[in-house]
N, C-alpha and C positions, 0 to 999 in steps of 0.2 A: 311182311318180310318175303325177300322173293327167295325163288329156290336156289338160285347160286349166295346169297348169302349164306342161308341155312349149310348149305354144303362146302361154305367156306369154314364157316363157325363147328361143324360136326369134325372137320379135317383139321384144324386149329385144336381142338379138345383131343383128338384122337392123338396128333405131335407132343402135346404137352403131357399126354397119358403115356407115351410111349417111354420120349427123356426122363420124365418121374422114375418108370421104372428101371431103365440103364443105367440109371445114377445109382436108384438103391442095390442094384446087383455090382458095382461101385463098391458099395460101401461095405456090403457082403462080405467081398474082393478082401477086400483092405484088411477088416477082421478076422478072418479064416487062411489066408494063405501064409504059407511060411517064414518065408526071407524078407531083405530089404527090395530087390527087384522085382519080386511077385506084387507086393504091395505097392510099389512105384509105378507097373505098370497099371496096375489094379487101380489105381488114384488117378493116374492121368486120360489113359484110353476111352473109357465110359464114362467118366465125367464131363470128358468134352463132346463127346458123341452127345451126350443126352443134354448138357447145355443149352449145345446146337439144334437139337430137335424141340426141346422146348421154346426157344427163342423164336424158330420157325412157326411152330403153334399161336407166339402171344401174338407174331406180326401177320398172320391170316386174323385173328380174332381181332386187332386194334384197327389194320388196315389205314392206317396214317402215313404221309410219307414222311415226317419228321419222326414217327416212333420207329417207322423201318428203318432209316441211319441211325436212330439208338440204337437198337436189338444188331443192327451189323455192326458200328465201332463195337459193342460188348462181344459180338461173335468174334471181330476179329482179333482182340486183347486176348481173350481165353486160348483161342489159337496158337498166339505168338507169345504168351507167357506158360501155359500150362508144360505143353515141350522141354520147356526152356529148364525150370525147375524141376521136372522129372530126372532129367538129365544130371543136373546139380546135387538130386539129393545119393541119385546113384551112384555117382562119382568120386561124392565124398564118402560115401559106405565104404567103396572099393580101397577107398587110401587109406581109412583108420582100420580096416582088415574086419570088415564084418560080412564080407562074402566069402564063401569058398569060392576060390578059386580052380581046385576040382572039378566042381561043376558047370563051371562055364563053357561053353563051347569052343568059344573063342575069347581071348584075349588079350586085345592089340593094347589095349593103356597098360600091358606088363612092360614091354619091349620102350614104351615111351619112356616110362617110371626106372628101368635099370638104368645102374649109372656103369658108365664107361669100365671095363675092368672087372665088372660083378656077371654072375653067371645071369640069366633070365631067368625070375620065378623065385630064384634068393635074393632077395631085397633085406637090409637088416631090420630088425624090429623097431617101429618108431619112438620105445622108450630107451633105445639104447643098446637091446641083444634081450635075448632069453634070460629068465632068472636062474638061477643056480640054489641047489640045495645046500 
């Protein structure tokens, strides 16, 4: 074995050891943080991060050039879908009211979401109003 393999195969090992552990700090994320956007981002950021580092690991280790257009279409789907659903699962949080909006910094999908005639920020309740005693 010559030494640029060997030093392809050790830096292959090393990417896959890396993404392993991004993911588990991922999953960490997921279970210990608070809310629906801590968790949302905690699912999407280092899951794709570490995807991508591993995928980069199996294609120094397989070194084929039909497994390299695998391992890129799959890099490039997790890209152009993980985003995508991040965004989604946020979004629907926001409308069934399971964020404070308090804490948000900013928030522009309020001023989207109000309708003509209602103040910003009092939206009515999506079962119809407050309950009453």
């Amino acid at each position: 074995m010559s030494v640029w393999l060997q030093i392809t195969d050790t830096a292959g090992a090393v990417l896959v050891f890396l993404g392993a552990a991004i993911c588990l700090l991922g999953v960490v994320g997921m279970l210990k943080l608070p809310d629906v956007l801590s968790r949302s981002h905690a699912a999407t950021k280092p899951q794709t991060l570490g995807l991508l580092l591993v995928l980069a690991g199996v294609a120094l280790r397989l070194r084929g050039g039909m497994d390299f257009a695998t391992l890129a279409l799959i890099g490039f789907f997790q890209l152009m879908t993980s985003p995508v659903a991040s965004h989604l699962v946020a979004r629907s949080a926001y409308r069934t009211g399971q964020i404070e909006r308090g804490e948000l910094l900013f928030d522009d999908l309020d001023a989207q979401l109000t309708e003509p005639g209602q103040e910003a920020g009092k939206r009515p309740e999506p079962d119809g109003g407050p309950e009453r005693d």
